[in-house]
N, C-alpha and C positions, 0 to 999 in steps of 0.2 A: 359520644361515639355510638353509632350502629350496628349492632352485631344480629345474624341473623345464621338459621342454622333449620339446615334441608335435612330432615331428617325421619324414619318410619317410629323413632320412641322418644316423639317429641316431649311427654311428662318424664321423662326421664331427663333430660336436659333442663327441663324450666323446675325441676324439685334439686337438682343438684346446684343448679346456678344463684338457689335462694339460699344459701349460709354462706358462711362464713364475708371475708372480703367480696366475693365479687355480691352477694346479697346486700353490703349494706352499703356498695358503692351502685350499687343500680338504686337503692332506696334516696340517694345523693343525687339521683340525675347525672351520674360520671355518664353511663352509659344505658340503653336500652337494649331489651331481647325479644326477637321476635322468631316464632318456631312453622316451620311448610312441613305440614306430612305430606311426602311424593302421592301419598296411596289417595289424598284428595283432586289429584290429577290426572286419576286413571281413568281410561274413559268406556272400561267394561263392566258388567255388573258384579263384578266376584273383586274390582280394584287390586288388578292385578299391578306391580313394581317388577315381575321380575319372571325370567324364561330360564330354559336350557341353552347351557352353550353351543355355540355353532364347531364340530368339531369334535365333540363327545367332552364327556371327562366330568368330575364331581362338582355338584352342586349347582349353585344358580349365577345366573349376573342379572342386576339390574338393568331394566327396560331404562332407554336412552329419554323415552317423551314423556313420559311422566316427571322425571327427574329435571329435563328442560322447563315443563312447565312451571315447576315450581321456583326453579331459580328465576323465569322471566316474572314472574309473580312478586318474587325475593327485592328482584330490582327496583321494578315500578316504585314498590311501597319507599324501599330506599329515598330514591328520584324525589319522590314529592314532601319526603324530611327534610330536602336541601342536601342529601349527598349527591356529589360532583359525579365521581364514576366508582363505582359499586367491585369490590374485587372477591371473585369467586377463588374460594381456597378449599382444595382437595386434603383433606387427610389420609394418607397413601404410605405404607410404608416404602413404597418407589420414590417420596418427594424428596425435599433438599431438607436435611435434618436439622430441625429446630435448635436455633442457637440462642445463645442470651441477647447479641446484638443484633440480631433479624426479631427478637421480641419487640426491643425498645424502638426499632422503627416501626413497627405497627403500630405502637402503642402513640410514637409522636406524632400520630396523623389521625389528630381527636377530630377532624372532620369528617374522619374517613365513613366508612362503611363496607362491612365486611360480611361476605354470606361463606358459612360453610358449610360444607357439603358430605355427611358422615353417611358412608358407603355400608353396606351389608353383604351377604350371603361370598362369594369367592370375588366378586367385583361389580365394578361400575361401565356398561358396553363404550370402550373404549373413543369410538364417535363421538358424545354426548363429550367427553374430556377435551376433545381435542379444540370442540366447538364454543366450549362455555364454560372450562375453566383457566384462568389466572394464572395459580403457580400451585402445587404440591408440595407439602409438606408433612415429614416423620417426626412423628415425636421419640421413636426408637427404634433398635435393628430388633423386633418383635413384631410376634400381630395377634391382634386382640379381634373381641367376634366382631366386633362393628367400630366406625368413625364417633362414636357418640364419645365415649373417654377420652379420644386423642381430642376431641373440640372443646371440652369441660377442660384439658388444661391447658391448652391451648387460652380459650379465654382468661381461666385464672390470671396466667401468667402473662398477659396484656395488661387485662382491670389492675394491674394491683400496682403497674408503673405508672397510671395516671394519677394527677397531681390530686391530692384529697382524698386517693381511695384508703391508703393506710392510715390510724392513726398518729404513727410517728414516720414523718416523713423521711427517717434519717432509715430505716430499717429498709426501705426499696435501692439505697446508695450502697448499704454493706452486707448487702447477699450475697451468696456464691453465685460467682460467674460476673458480676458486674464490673471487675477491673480484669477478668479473665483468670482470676484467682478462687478455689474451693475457699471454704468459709474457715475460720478459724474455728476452735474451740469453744465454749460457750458454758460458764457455772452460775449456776445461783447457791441462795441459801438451801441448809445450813452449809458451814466452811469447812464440816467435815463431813463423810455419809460413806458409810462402809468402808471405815480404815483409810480413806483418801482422801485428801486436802487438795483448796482450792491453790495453786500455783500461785506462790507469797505477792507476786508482781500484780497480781488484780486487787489484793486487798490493800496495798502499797499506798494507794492515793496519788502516786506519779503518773499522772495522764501521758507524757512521750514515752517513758517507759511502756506504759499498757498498750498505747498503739504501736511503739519498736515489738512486743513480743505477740501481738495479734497479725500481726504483717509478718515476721518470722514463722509462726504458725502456719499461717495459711501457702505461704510456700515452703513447706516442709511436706504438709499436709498435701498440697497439690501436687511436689516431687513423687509422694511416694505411693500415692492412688489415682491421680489423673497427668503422669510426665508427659502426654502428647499437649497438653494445655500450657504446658512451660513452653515446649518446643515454638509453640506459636505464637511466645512473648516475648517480648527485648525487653530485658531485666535491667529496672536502672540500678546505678554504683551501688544504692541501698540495701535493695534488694539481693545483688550479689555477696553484697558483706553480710547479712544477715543471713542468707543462707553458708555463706564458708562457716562465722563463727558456728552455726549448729555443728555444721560439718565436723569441725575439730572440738567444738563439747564432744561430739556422740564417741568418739575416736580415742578418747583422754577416761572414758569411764569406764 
């Protein structure tokens, strides 16, 4: 996969993208990165990116031809690795908010190739968006100084569903959010640590049991910190029974 990323602090991006997973699945060949500084497409002596708004009001917006140029740049290179058609992705807190299942379809189009485009100062001149890019996307209802953080997980969170990038391929299956369910709880050694014990069912050795009370967990866990993410799921019979029995534990104590 092809990832490429427009961007004014491009070693910012190419020092973050080197650890962890996504560093040692680009060392894999999962994936490749390539970085445009807009400011190498300016075509004044001082490489100017960016003006006053038309209108008054604070701060700057990104100049439109600079920014063009580098994503026509972006593509080309794309083009000639054998990606098909190249899709420009805006990091906007205006965009459609990054889901778990809008991750895994990027991620299943390992031929793809993706340019993103991480904005600065108050924005990007609105022209330049309408002409050349794709689709928008939030990574939250925040906003941060620039597009560079929302594209670092952004990528993470792509690199880490392609096949090979983790070492245990079973950890990409049982994350929060991949059946629409927050994650369970989670203990290691020791079995005690500060007056608290690990819950007898893990050390149990009954694998249906460990998975009946990690699947109770995790929608308990999702009722009672994310119930819009229930709303959005048709609970099979299991799962309703395993949420009643909590129900009437919690009620009987």
């Amino acid at each position: 996969m092809q990832i490429d990323v427009v961007t004014l602090f491009p070693d910012m991006v190419a020092r973050a993208a080197a650890f962890g997973v996504t560093g040692r699945a680009r060392e894999r060949g999962l994936w490749q990165l390539r970085l445009w500084n807009p400011r190498d497409y300016a075509t004044d002596a001082h490489r100017t990116v960016d003006d006053r708004p038309y209108g008054g009001g604070p701060g700057m917006v990104m100049l439109a031809a600079p920014l063009a140029a580098a994503i026509s740049a972006a593509k080309s290179a794309q083009l000639q690795v054998g990606v098909r058609a190249p899709c420009v992705i805006y990091l906007s807190p205006a965009g459609a908010p990054l889901r778990h299942r809008r991750v895994v379809e990027l991620a299943r189009q390992q031929d793809a190739g993706y340019i993103l485009l991480a904005g600065r100062y108050e924005g990007i001149d609105e022209r330049l968006l309408g002409s050349e890019v794709d689709c928008e996307i939030a990574i939250g209802d925040f906003v941060v100084s620039g597009g560079e953080l929302p594209a670092l997980l952004l990528i993470d969170a792509i690199v880490r569903q392609l096949p090979g990038a983790l070492n245990d391929e079973q950890s990409a299956v049982q994350e929060s959010f991949v059946d629409g369910l927050l994650d369970c709880p989670h203990y290691t050694r020791p079995a005690s640590y500060a007056g608290q014990a690990v819950p007898d069912v893990l050390l149990s050795g009954d694998h249906a049991a460990v998975r009946g009370w990690r699947l109770q967990q995790a929608l308990v866990r999702t009722q009672e910190r994310r119930p819009d993410l229930l709303r959005e799921r048709e609970l099979t019979p299991e799962e309703q029974a395993l949420l009643k029995e909590y129900a009437d534990a919690d009620r009987s104590r």
